[in-house]
C-alpha positions in Angstrom: 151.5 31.9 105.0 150.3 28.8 106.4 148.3 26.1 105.0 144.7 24.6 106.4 145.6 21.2 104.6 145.3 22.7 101.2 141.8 24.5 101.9 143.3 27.1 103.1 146.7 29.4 103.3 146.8 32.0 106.2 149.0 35.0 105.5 150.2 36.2 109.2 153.5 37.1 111.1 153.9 36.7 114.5 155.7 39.5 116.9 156.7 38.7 120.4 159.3 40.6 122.0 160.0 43.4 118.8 160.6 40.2 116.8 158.7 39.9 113.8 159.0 36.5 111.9 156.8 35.1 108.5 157.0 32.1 106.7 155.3 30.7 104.0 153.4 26.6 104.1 152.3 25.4 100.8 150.9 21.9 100.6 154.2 20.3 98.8 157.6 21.7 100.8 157.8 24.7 103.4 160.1 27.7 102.3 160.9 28.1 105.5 160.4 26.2 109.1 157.8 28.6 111.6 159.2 30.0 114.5 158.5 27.8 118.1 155.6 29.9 119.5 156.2 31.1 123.2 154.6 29.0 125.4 152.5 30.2 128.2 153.6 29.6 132.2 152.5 26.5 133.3 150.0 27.2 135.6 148.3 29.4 132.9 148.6 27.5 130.2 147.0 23.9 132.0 144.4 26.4 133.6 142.5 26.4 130.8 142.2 23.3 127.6 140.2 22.6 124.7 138.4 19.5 124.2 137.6 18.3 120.4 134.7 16.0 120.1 134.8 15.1 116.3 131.5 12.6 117.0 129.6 15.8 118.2 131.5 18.2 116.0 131.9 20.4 118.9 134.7 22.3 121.2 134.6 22.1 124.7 136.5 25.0 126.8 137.6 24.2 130.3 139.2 26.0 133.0 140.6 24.7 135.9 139.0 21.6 134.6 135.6 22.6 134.7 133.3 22.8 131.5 132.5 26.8 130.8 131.2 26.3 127.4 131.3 24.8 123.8 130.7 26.1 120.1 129.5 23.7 117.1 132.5 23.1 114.3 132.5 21.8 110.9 135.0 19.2 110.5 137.4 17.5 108.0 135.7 15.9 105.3 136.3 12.4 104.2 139.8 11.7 102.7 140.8 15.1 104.7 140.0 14.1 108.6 140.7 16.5 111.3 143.6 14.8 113.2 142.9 13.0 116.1 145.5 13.7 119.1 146.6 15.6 121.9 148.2 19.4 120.5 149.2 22.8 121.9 148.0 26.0 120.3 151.0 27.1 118.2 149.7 30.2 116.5 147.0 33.1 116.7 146.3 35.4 114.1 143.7 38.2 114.0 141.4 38.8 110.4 144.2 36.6 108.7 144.1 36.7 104.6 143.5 34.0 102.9 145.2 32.4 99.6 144.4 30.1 96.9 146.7 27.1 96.9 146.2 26.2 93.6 146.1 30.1 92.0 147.9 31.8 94.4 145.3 34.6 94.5 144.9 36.8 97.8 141.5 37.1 100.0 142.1 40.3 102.2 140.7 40.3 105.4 137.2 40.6 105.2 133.8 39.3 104.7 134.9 37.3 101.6 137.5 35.2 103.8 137.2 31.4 104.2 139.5 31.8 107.6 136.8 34.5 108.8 138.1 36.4 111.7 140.4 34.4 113.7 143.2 31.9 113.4 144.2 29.4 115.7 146.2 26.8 114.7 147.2 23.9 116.9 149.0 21.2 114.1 151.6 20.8 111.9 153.0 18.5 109.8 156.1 21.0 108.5 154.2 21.2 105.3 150.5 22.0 106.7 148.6 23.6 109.2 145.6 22.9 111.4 143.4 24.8 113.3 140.3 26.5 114.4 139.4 29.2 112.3 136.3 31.6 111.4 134.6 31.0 108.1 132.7 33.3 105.3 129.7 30.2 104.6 128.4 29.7 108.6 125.5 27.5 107.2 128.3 24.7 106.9 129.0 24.7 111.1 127.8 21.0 112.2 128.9 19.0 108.8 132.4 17.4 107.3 133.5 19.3 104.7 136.8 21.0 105.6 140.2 19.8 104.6 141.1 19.0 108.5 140.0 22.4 110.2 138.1 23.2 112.4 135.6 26.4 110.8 133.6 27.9 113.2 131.2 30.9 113.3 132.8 34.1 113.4 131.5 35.3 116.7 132.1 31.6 118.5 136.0 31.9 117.4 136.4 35.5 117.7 135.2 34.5 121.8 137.4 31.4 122.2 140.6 33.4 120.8 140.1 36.2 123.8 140.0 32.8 126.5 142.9 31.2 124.9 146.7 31.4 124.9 149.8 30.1 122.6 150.4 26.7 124.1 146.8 25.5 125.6 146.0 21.9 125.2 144.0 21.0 122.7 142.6 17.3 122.4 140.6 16.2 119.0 139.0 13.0 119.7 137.2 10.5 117.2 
């Protein structure tokens, strides 16, 4: 399970290679530490980065450092601010679960998740986790009221998960 800065905890497990590893985030101590993500080769994975532009609250994908598009985000509220920084995507999940971090209680995939369709999360702090992710309340894209993430619409992150890998850049600026 991982945490998006206490908003959020993603229940996922990631195979490579017939191994299958989970671990659980909560917002006060990690149960155990996630596995290092595979990184791509070099020449794919600086083929293509992701720009953050926290003043525009949009993404901006590149390849081969030239602009090919950009979707709107909601960003971290005040008191919970999207880090600022140069990352590496660390983890990608497909229709991830979502749980409570106060109750506990589970949000199956589904129309009723606040992580929406995709998961990709670029920052840790061995107790949190940031990333892009979909969302169930779209009319909230363009304002600050995560706690870090980056929500998108469903359809914008579903796209920039099929154009991404584990391990391409991602820069959040102010």
């Amino acid at each position: 399970m991982l945490i998006c800065l206490g908003a959020a905890v993603l229940i996922a497990s990631v195979q490579w290679r017939n191994i299958s590893s989970a671990w659980v985030v909560n917002a006060h101590k990690s149960s155990a530490s996630p596995p290092l993500a595979p990184s791509l080769p070099p020449s794919r994975a600086t083929a293509v980065r992701l720009v953050v532009d926290l003043s525009d609250r949009r993404v901006y994908l590149y390849k081969k450092n030239k602009l090919r598009t950009s979707y709107p985000l909601a960003i971290g509220q005040p008191g919970w601010e999207t880090p600022t920084g140069n990352f590496k995507v660390l983890q990608m999940d497909k229709n991830p679960a979502w749980q409570h971090p106060i109750t506990g209680s589970i949000v199956s995939p589904g129309p009723d998740s606040p992580l929406g369709k995709r998961w990709i999360g670029f920052w840790s702090n061995d107790k949190s986790l940031i990333g892009f992710h979909g969302t169930n309340e779209e009319a909230l894209i363009g304002k600050a009221v995560s706690h870090g993430c980056l929500r998108m619409r469903n359809q914008d992150v579903i796209a920039l998960y099929s154009q991404i890998g584990l391990g391409t850049p991602v820069k959040v600026q102010p």
